[in-house]
PyMOL CGO cylinders between C-alpha atoms (Angstrom):
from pymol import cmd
from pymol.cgo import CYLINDER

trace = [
    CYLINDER, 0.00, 0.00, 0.00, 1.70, 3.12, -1.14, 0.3, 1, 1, 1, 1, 1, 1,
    CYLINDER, 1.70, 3.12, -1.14, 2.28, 5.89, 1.41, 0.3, 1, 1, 1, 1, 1, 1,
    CYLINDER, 2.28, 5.89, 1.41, -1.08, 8.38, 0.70, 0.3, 1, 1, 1, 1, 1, 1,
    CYLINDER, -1.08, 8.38, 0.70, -3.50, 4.96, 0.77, 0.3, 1, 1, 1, 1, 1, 1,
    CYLINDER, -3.50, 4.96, 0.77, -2.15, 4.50, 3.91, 0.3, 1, 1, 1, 1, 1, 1,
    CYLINDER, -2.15, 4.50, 3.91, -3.20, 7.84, 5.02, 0.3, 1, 1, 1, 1, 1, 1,
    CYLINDER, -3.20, 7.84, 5.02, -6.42, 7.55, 3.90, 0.3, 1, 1, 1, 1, 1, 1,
    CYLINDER, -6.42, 7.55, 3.90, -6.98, 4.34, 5.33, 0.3, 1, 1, 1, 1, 1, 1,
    CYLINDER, -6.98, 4.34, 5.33, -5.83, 5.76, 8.69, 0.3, 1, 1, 1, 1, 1, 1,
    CYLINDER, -5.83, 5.76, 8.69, -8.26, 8.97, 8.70, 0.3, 1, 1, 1, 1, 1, 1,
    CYLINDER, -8.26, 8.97, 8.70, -11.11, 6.35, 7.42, 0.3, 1, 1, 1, 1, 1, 1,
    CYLINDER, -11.11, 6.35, 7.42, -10.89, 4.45, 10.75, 0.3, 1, 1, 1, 1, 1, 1,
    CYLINDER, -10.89, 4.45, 10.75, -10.84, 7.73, 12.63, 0.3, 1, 1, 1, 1, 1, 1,
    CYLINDER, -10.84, 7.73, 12.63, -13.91, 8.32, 10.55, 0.3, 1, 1, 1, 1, 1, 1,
    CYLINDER, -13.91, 8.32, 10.55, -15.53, 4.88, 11.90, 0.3, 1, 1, 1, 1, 1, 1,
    CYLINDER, -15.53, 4.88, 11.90, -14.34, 5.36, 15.23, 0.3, 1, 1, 1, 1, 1, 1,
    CYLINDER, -14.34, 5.36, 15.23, -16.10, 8.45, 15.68, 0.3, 1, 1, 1, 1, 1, 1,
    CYLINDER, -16.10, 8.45, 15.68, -19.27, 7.06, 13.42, 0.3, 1, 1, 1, 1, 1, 1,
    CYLINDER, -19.27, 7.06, 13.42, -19.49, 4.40, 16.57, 0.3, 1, 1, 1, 1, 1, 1,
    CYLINDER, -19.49, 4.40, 16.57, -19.29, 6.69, 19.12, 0.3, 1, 1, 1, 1, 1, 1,
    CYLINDER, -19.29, 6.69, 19.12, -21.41, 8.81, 17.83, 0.3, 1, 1, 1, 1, 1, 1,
    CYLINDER, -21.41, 8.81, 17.83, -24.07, 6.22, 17.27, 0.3, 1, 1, 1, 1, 1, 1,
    CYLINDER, -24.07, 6.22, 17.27, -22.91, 5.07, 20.90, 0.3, 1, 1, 1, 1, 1, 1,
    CYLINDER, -22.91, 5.07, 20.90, -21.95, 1.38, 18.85, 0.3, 1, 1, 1, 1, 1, 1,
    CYLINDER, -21.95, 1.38, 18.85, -19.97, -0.08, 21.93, 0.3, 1, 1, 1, 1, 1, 1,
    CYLINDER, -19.97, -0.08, 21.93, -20.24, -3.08, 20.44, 0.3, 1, 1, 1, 1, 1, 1,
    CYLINDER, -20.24, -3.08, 20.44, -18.29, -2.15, 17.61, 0.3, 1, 1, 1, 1, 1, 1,
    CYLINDER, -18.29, -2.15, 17.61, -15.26, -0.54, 19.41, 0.3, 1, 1, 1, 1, 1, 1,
    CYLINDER, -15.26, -0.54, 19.41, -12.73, -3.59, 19.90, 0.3, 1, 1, 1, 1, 1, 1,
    CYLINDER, -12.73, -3.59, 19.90, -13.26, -4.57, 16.50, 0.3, 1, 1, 1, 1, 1, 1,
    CYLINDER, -13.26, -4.57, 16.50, -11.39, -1.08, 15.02, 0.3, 1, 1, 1, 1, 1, 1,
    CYLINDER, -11.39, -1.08, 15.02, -8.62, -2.05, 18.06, 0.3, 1, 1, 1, 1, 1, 1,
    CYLINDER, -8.62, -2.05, 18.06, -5.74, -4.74, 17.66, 0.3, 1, 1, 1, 1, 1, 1,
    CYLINDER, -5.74, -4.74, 17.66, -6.34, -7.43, 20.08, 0.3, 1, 1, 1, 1, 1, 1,
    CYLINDER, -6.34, -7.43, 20.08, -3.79, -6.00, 21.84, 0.3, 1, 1, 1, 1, 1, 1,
    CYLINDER, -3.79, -6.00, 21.84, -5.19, -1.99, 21.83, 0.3, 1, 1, 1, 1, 1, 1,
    CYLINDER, -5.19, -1.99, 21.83, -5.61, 0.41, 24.65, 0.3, 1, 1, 1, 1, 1, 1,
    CYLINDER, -5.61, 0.41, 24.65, -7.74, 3.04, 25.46, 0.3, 1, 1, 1, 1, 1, 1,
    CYLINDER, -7.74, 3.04, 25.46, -6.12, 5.93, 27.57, 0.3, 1, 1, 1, 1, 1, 1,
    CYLINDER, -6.12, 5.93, 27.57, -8.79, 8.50, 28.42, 0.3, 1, 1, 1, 1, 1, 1,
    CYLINDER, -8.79, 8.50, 28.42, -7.57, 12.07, 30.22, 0.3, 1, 1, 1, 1, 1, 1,
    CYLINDER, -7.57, 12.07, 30.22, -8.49, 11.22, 33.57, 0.3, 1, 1, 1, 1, 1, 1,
    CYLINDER, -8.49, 11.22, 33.57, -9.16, 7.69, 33.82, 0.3, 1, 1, 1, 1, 1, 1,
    CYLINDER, -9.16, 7.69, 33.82, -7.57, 4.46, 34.47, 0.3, 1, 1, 1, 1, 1, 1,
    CYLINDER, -7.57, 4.46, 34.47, -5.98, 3.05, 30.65, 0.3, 1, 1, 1, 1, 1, 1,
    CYLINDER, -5.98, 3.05, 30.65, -8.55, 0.32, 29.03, 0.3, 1, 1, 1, 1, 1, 1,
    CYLINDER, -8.55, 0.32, 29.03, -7.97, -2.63, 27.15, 0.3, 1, 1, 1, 1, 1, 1,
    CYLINDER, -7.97, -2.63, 27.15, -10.04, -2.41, 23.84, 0.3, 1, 1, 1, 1, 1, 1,
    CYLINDER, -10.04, -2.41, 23.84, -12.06, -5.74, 25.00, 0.3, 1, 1, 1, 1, 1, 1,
    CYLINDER, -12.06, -5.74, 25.00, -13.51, -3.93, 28.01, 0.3, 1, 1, 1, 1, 1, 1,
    CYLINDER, -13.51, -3.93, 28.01, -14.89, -0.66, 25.98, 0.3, 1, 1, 1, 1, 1, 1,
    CYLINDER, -14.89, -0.66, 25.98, -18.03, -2.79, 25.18, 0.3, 1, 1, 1, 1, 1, 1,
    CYLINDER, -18.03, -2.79, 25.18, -19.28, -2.89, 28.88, 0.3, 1, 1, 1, 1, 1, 1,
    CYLINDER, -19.28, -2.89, 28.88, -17.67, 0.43, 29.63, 0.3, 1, 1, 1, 1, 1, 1,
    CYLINDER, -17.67, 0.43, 29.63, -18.94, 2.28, 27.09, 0.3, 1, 1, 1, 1, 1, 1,
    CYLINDER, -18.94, 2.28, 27.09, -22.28, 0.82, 27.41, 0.3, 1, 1, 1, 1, 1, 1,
    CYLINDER, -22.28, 0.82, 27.41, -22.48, 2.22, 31.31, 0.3, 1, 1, 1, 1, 1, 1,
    CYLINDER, -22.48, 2.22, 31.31, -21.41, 5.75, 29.66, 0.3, 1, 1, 1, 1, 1, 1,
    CYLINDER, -21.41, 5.75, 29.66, -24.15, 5.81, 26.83, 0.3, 1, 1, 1, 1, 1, 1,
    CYLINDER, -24.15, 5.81, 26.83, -26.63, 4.94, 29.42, 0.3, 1, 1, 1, 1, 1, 1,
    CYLINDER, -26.63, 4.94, 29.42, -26.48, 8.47, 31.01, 0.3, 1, 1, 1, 1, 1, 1,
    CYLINDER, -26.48, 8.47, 31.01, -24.75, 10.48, 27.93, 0.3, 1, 1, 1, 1, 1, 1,
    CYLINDER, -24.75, 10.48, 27.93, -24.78, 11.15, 24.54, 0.3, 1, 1, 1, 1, 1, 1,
    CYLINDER, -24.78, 11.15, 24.54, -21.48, 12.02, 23.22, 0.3, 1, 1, 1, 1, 1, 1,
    CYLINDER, -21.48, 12.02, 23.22, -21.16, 13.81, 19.28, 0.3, 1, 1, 1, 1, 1, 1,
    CYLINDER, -21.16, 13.81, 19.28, -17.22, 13.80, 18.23, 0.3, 1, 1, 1, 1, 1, 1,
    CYLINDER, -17.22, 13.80, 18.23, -15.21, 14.79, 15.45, 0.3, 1, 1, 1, 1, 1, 1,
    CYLINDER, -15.21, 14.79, 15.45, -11.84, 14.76, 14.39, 0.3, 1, 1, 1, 1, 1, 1,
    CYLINDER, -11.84, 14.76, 14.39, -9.35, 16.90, 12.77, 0.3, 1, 1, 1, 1, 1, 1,
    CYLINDER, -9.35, 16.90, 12.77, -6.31, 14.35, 11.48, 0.3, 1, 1, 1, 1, 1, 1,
    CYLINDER, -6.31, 14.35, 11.48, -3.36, 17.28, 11.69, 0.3, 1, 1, 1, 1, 1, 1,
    CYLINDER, -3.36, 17.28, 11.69, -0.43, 14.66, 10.96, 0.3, 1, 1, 1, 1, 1, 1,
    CYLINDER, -0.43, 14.66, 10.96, -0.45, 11.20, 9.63, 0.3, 1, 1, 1, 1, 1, 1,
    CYLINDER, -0.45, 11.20, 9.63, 3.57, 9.87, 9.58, 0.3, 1, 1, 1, 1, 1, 1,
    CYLINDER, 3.57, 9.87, 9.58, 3.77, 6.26, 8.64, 0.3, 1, 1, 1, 1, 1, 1,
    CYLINDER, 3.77, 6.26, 8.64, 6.54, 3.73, 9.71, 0.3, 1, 1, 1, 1, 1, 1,
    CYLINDER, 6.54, 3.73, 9.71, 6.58, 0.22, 8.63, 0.3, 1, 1, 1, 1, 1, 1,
    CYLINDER, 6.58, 0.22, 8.63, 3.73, -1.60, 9.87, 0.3, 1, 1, 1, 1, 1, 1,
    CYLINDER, 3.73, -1.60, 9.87, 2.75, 1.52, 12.38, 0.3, 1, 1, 1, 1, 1, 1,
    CYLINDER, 2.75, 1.52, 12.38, 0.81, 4.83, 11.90, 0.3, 1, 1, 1, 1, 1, 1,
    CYLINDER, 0.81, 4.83, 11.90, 1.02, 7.61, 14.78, 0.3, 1, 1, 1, 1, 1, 1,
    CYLINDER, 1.02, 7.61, 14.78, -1.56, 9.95, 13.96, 0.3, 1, 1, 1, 1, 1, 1,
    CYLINDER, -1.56, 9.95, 13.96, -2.02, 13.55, 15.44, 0.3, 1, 1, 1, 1, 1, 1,
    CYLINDER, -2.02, 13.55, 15.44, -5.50, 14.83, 15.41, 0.3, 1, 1, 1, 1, 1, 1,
    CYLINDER, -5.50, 14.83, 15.41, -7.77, 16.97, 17.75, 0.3, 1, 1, 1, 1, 1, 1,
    CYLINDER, -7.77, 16.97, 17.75, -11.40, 16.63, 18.49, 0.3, 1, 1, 1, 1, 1, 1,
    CYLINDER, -11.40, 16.63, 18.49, -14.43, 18.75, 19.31, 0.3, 1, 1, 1, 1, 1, 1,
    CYLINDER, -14.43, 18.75, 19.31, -16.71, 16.58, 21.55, 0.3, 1, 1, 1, 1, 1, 1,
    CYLINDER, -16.71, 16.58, 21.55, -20.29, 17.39, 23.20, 0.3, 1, 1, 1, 1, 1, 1,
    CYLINDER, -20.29, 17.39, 23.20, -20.97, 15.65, 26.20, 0.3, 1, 1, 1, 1, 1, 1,
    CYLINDER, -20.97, 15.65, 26.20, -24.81, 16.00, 26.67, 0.3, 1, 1, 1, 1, 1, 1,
    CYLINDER, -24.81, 16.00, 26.67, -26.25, 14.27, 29.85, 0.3, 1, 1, 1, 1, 1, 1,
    CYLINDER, -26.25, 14.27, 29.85, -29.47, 12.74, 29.43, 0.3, 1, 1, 1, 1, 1, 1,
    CYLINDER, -29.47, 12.74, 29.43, -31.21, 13.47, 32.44, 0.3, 1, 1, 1, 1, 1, 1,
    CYLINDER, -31.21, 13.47, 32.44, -31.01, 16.95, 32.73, 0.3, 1, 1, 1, 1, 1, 1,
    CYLINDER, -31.01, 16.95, 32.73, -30.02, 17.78, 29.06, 0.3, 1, 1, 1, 1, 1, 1,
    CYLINDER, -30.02, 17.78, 29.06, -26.72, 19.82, 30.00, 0.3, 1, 1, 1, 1, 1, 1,
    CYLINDER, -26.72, 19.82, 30.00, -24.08, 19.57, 27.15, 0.3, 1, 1, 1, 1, 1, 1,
    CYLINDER, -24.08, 19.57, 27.15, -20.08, 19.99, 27.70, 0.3, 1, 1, 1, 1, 1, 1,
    CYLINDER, -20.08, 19.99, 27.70, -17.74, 20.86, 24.54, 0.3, 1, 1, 1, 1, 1, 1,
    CYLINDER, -17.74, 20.86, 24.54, -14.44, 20.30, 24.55, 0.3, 1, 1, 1, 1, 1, 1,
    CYLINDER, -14.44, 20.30, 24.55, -11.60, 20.20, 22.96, 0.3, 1, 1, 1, 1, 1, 1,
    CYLINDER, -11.60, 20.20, 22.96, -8.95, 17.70, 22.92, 0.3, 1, 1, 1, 1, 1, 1,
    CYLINDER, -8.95, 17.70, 22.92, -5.73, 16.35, 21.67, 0.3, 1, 1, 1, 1, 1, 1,
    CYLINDER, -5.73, 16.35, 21.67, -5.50, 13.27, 20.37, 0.3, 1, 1, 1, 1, 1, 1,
    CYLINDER, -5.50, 13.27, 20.37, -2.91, 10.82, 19.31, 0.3, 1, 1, 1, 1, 1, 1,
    CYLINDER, -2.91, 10.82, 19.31, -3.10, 7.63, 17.97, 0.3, 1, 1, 1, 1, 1, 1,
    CYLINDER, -3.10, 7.63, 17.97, -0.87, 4.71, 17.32, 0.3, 1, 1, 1, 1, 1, 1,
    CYLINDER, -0.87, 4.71, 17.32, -2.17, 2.62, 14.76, 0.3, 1, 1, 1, 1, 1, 1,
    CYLINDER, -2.17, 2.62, 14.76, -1.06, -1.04, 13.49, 0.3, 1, 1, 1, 1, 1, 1,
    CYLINDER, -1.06, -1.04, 13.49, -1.51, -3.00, 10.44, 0.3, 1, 1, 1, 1, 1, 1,
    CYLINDER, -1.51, -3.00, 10.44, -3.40, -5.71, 10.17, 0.3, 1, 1, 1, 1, 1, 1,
    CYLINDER, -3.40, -5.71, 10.17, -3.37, -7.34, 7.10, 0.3, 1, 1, 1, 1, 1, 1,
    CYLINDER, -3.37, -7.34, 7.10, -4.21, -4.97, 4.77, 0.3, 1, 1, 1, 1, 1, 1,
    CYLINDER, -4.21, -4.97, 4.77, -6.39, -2.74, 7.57, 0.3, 1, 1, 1, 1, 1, 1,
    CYLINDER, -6.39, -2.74, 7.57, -5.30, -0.40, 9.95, 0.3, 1, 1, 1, 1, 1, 1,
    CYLINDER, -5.30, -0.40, 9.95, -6.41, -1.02, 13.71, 0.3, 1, 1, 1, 1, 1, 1,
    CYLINDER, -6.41, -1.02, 13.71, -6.17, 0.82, 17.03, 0.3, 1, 1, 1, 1, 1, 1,
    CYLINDER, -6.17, 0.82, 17.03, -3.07, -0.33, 18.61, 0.3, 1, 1, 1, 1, 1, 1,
    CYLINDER, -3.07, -0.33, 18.61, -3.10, 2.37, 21.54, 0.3, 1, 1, 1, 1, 1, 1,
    CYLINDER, -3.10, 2.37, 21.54, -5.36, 5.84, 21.67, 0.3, 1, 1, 1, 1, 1, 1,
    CYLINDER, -5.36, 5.84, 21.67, -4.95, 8.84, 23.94, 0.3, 1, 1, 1, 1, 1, 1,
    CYLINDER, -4.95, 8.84, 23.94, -5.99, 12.17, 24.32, 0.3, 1, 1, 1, 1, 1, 1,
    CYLINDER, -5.99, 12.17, 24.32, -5.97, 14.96, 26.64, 0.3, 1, 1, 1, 1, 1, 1,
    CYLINDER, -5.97, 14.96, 26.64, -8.02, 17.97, 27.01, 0.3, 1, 1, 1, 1, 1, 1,
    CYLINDER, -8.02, 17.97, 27.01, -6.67, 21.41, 26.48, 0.3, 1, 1, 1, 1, 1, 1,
    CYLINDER, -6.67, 21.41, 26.48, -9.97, 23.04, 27.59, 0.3, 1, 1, 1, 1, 1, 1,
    CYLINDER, -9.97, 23.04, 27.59, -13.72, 23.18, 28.45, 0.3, 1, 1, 1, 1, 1, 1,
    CYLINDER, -13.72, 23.18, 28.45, -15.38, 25.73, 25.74, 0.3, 1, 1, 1, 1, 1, 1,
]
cmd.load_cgo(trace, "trace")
């Protein structure tokens, strides 16, 4: 896979990752994660990608959460991908219908697998509450 595929495929599963969140798709999350992939929220003990199912699940119960990404930097290396993006996410609970932007910075290590890129770790930070 030449070197601008490769960045496409790599924005098109930050495109799917946010698509299931957005859609609150827990069930879909470990599946865009190696087997091996971690989630490492700001705030919050790290995750392994099998455990965002139930997690998430207990989240969506009391929030709706809309993201989106901005890829900034996709550098490729062999069978990796670090890519530097930010976010703009709104937090809305459900009970009393309060909703929380932020934004956040976001950096992702991504692995090949076969010919599809995967989550092999996530994190992100938030640089502040608009």
């Amino acid at each position: 896979m030449q070197a601008h595929s490769q960045t496409q495929a790599a924005q098109q599963l930050l495109a799917q990752y946010a698509e299931a969140l957005n859609a609150a798709n827990t069930s879909l999350l470990p599946a865009l994660y190696t087997a091996d992939g971690v989630f490492m929220a700001d705030g919050v003990a790290s995750l392994p990608a099998g455990a965002l199912p139930g997690k998430g699940a207990r989240f969506f119960a009391t929030s709706r959460l809309h993201i989106r990404y901005a890829v900034e930097e996709v550098s490729v290396g062999g069978e990796y991908a670090f890519v530097q993006a930010s976010a703009r996410t709104a937090t809305t609970n459900l009970a009393t219908g309060q909703e929380v932007t932020r934004t956040s910075r976001d950096f992702f290590v991504l692995r090949q697998e076969g010919q599809d890129w995967k989550i092999y770790r996530y994190l992100f930070n938030s640089v502040r509450q608009d």
